[in-house]
ROROKE-985420 format. One line per 8 residues: their letters; for each residue x, y, z of C-alpha. Coordinates in Angstrom, 2 decimals. Last residue first. Layout:
% ROROKE-985420
a	X,Y,Z  ... .
***
This chain:
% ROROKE-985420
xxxxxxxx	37.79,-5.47,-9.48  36.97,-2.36,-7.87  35.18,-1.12,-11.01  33.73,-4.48,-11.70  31.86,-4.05,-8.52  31.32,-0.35,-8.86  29.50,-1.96,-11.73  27.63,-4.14,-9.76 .
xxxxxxxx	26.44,-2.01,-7.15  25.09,0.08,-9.85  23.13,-2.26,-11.26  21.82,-3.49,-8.37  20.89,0.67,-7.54  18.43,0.25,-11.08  17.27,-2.80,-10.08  15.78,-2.06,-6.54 .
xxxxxxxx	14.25,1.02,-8.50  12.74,-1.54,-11.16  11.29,-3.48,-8.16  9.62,-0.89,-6.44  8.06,0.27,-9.94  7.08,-3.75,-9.82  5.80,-3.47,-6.21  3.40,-0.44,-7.45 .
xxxxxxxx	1.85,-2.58,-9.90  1.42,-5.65,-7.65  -0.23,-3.60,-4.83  1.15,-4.47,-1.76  -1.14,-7.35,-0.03  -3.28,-7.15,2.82  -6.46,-6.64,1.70  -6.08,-9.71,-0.73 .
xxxxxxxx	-4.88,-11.80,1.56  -8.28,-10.63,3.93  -10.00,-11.00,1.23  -9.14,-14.46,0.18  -9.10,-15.60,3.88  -13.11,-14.67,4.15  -13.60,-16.24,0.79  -12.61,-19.56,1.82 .
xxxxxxxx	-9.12,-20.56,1.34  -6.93,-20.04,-1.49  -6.59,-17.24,-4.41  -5.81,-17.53,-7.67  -3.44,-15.38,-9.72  -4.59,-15.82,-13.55  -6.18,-12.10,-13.47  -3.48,-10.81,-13.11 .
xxxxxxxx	-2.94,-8.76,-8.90  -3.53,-4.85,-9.64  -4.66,-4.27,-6.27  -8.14,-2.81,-7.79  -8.02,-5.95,-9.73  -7.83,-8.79,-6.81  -10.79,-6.57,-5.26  -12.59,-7.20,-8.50 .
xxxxxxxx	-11.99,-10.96,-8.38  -12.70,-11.32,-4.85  -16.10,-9.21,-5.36  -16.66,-5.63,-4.52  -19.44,-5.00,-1.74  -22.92,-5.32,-2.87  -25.63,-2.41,-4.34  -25.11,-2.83,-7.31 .
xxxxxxxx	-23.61,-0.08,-9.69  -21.27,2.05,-8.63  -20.01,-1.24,-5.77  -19.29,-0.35,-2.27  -16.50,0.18,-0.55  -17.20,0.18,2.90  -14.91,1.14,5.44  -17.09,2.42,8.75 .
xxxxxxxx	-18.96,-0.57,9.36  -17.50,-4.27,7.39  -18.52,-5.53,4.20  -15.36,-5.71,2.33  -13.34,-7.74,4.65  -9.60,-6.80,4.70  -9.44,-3.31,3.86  -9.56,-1.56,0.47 .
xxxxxxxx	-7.95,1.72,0.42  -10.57,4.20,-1.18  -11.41,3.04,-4.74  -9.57,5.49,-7.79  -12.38,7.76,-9.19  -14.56,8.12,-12.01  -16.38,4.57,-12.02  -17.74,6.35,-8.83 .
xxxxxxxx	-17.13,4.21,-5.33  -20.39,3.77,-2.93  -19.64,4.88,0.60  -21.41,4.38,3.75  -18.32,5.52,5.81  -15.15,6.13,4.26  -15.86,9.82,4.15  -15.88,9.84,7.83 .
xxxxxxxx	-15.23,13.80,7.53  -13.63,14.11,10.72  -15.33,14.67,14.14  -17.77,13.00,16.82  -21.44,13.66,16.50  -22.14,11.28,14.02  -19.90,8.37,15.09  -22.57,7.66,17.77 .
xxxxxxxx	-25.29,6.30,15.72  -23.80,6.70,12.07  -26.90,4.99,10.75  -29.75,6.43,12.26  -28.19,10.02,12.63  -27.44,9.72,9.06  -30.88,8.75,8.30  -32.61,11.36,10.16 .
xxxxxxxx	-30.36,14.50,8.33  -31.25,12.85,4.96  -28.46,10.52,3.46  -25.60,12.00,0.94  -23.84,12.44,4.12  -23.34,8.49,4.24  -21.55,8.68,1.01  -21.54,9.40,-2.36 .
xxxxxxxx	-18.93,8.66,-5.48  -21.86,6.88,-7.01  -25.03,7.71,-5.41  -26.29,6.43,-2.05  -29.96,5.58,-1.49  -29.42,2.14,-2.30  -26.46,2.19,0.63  -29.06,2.58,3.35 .
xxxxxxxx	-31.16,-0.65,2.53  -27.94,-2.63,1.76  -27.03,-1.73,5.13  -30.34,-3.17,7.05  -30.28,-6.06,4.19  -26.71,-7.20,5.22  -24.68,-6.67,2.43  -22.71,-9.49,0.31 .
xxxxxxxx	-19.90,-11.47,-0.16  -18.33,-12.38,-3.35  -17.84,-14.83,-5.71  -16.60,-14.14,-9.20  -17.44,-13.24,-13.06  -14.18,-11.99,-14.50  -12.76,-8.44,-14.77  -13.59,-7.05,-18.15 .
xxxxxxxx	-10.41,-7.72,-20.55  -7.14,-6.11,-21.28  -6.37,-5.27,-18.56  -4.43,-1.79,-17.56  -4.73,0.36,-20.61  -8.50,-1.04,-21.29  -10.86,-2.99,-20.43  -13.26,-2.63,-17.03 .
xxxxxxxx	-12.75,-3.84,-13.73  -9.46,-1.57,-12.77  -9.86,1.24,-15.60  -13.26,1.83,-14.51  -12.49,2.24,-10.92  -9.93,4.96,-11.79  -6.08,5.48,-12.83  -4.13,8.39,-12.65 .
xxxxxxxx	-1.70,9.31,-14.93  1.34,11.68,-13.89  3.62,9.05,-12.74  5.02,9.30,-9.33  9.11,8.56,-9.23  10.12,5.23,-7.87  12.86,5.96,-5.02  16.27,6.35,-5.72 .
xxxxxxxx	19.21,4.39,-4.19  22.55,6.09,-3.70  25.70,3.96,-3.94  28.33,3.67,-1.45  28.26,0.32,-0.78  30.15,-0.92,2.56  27.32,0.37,4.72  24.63,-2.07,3.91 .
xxxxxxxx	21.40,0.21,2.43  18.23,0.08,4.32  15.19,1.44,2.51  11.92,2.31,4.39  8.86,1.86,2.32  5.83,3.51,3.66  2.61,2.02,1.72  -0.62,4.42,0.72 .
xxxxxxxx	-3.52,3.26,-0.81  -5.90,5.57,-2.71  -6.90,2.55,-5.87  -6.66,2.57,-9.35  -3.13,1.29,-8.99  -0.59,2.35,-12.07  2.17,3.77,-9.39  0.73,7.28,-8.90 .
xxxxxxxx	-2.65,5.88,-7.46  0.12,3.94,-5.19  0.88,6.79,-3.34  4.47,5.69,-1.50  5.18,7.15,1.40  9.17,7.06,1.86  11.63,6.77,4.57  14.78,8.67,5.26 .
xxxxxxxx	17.40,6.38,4.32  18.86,3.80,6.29  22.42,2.90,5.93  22.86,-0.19,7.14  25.43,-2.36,9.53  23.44,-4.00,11.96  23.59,-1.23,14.54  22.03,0.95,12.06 .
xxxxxxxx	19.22,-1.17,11.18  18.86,-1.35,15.08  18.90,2.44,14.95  16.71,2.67,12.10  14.04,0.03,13.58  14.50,2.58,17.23  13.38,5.76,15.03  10.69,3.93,13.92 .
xxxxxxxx	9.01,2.96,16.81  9.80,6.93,18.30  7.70,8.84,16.02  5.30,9.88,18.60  4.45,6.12,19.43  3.59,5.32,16.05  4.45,8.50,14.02  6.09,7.78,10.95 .
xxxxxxxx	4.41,4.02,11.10  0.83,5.20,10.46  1.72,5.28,6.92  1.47,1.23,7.12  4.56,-1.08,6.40  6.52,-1.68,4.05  10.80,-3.02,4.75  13.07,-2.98,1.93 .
xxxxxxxx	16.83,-4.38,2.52  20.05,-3.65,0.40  22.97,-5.58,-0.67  22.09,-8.78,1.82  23.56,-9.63,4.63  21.46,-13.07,5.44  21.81,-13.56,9.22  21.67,-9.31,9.68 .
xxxxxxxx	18.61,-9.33,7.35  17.08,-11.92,8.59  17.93,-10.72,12.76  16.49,-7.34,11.15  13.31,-8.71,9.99  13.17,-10.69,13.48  13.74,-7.89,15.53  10.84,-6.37,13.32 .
xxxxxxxx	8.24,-8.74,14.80  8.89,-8.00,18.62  10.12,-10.09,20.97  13.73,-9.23,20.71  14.26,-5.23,19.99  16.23,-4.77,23.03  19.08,-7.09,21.14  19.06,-4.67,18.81 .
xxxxxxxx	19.37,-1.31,19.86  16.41,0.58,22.23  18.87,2.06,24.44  17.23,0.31,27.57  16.21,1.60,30.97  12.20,1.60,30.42  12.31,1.99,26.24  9.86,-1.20,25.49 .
xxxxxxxx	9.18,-1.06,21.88  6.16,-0.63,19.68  4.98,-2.92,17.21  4.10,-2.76,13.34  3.77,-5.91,11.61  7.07,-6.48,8.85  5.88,-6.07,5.61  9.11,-7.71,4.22 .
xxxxxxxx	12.14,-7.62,1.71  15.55,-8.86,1.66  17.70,-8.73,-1.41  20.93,-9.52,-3.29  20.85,-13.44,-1.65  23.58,-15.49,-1.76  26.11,-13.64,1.04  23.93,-15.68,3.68 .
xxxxxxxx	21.19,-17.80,2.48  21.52,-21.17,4.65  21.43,-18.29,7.75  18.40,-18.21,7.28  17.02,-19.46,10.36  13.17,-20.22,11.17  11.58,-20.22,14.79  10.67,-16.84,15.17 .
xxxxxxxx	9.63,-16.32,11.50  6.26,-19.16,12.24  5.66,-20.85,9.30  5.78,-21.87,5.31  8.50,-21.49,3.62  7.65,-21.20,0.14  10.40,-22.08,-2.11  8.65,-21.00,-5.38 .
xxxxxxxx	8.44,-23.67,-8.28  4.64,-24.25,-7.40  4.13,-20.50,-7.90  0.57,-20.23,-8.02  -0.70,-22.72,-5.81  2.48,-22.40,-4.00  1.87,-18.96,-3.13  -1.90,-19.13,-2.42 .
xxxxxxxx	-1.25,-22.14,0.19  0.96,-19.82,1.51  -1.63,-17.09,2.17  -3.83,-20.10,3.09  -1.28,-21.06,5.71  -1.04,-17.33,7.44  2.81,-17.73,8.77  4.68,-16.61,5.57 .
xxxxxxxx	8.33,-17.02,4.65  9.17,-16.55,0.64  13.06,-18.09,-0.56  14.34,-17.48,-3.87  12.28,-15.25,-5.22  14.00,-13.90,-8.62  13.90,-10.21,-9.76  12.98,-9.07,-13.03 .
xxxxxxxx	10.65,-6.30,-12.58  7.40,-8.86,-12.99  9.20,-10.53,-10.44  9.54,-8.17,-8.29  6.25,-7.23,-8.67  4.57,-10.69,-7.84  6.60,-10.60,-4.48  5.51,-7.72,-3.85 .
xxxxxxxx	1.66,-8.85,-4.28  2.54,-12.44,-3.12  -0.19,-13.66,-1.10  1.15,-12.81,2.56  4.68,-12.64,2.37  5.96,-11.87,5.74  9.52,-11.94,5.14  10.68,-12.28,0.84 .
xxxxxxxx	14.10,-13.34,0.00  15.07,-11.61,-3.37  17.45,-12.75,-5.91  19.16,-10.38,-8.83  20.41,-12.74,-12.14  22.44,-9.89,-13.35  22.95,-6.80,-15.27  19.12,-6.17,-15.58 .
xxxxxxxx	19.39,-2.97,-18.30  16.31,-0.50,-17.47  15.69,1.45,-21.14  12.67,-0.33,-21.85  11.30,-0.09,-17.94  11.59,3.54,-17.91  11.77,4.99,-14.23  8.63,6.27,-13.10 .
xxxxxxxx	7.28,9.24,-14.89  7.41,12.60,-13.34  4.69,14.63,-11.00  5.50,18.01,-9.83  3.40,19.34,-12.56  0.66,17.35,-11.55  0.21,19.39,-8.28  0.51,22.77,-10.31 .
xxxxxxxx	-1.02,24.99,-7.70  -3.70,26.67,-10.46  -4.77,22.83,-11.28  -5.23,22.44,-7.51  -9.37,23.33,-8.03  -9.44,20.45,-10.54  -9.81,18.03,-7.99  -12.65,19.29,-6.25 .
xxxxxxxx	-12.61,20.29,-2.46  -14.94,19.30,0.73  -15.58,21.04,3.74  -18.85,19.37,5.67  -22.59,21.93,6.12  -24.23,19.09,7.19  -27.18,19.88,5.60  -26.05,20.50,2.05 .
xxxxxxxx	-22.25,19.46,2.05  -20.14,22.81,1.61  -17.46,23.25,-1.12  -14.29,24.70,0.07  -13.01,27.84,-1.44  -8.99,28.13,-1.77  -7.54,31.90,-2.07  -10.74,33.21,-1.06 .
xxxxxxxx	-9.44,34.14,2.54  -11.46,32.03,4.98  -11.00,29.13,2.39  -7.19,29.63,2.37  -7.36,29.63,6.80  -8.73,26.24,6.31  -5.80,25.09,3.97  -3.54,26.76,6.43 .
xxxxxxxx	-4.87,25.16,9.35  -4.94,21.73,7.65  -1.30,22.14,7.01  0.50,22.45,3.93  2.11,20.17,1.59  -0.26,21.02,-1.43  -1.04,17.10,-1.89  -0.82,16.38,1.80 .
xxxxxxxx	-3.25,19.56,3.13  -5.77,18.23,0.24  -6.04,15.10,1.41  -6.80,16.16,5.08  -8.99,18.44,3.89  -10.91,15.89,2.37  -11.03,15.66,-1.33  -14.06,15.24,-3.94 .
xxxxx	-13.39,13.18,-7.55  -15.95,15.36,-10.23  -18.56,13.04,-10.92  -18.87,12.14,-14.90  -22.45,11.44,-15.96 .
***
């Protein structure tokens, strides 16, 4: 049986680009009728109810890989590398890694078990210099860690920025000078600290000498990822290239759960046999009695209140929350251990959380990528990483402005 995909509100309110008040006030109009939950009486909507507000419309294909020209040998130095899911993209664009820093060893024990040609540099950023790359590399990239600032007397510019983790993306970037700089980071970025964390990175980009354009979310369900993550890419541009940079462009098809562990369009075999952890028996014994694309408000009235313990009375939907995934849908964000209260993820089937092998697939990482450490560290990389598909589309958009930047090059010349 095919479950129609529910959205929250809140999911709703970003696909339309209107508020949660106006969404609500559409349901107390007619013009958009929530669903209820039975008992608990919770707002949900189906999918198919934005058909008449032409969400896929608005979608377009990313850019077109067959008719992308690589007019050079581009290079990429990668910050805070964790596993390698952007760095896998990239090079499935086209780009070379010439250089990957990462302080987690068994995330760069995973790089150089894969990569063994990769110059994985392995350590602490603070006490690294790159200055070795400057003018040779086209590219800097990083998930820098998100950190507030200290604004007590100080104009929040560079040198105010020292102690924190994206003074030292910015001291790479300003050490290496390359074409054009991509940092990631968590959606929860545009307003850390009312807004004002990232307003200070653009300044110090700024200071630095780059262009910064106004940042990005990324969905990756509409970057070939059967999964509801969502990645803010902020682009930095040096100042004495005037060339505009376009973001990847959503594709209209969505993939699902089925398309990640199953055959098909994305792999082309089932996803392999793996280890995994599992359920507690007090949790596996509430998430039998959830269906597929269910969750914990799918329990009777006494069970919830068992369960959720305090979280029941507070607000939100909590739809991450005692949840089993439908073949149907794309998998909620995964996080960094699968088994964990409030963010489970668990399996249509079985009653477990996913394994290594199927979380690898729901973040689009091939099959022949192997992971190192004990399985704790292999989720936890595997949580953490950019999903490879979306990194590529990144990639191809990184290309596409290379290009450019070359033939002004020639132009000049």
């Amino acid at each position: 049986m095919v479950i129609e995909e529910k959205l929250t509100l809140d999911e709703v309110a970003n696909l339309l680009g209107k508020s949660k008040e106006t969404i609500r006030r559409w349901d107390n109009t007619g013009k958009l009728v929530a669903f209820r939950e039975p008992m608990s009486n919770y707002r949900y909507y189906k999918k198919n109810q934005l058909d008449i507000f032409g969400v896929e419309k608005d979608l377009e294909p990313d850019i077109n890989e067959g008719n992308l020209k690589l007019d050079g040998n581009y290079t990429v130095l990668e910050l805070f590398a964790g596993a390698g899911g952007l760095a896998i993209g990239l090079e499935k664009a086209g780009m070379k890694c010439v250089a990957l820093n990462e302080i987690d060893h068994w995330a760069a024990e995973t790089l150089r078990l894969n990569r063994p040609n990769w110059n994985v540099i392995e350590g602490d950023i603070r006490e690294i210099s790159f200055k070795q790359f400057e003018n040779k590399v086209d590219v800097v990239t990083g998930g820098f860690p998100c950190q507030a600032f200290s604004y007590a007397g100080k104009r929040c510019g560079f040198q105010d920025a020292r102690g924190t983790l994206f003074y030292e993306f910015a001291r790479t970037v300003n050490e290496i000078k390359p074409k054009i700089c991509i940092g990631e980071n968590v959606k929860g970025l545009l307003n850390h600290d009312s807004g004002r964390t990232l307003a200070s990175m653009i300044a110090i980009l700024d200071e630095i000498g780059y262009k910064v354009l106004d940042p990005k979310v990324l969905k990756a369900i509409y970057h070939n990822v059967p999964q509801k993550r969502e990645r803010l890419i902020l682009v930095g541009i040096r100042k004495d290239l005037d060339i505009s940079f376009e973001y990847p462009k959503p594709n209209k098809k969505v993939y699902n759960l089925r398309d990640a562990l199953k055959k098909g369009e994305l792999f082309t075999c089932d996803v392999p046999i793996s280890v995994g952890t599992k359920y507690p028996d007090s949790k596996k014994r509430i998430l039998d009695l959830i269906p597929p694309g269910g969750y914990w408000r799918n329990l009777n009235l006494e069970l919830q209140k068992e369960y959720m313990q305090k979280s029941f009375y507070l607000g939100g939907g909590k739809t991450g929350m005692a949840r089993r995934i439908s073949w149907d849908e794309p998998s909620l964000t995964l996080t960094c251990s699968p088994a964990q209260k409030q963010t489970e993820r668990c399996h249509p089937d079985e009653t477990r959380p996913f394994t290594v092998r199927e979380y690898a697939r729901i973040q689009t990482f091939p099959d022949e990528w192997s992971f190192a450490g004990p399985i704790s560290a292999q989720y936890k990389q595997i949580g953490n990483a950019v999903p490879v598909n979306m990194a590529k589309e990144i990639g191809l958009s990184i290309i596409a402005f290379l290009n450019k930047a070359n033939s002004q090059k020639e132009t000049i010349a």
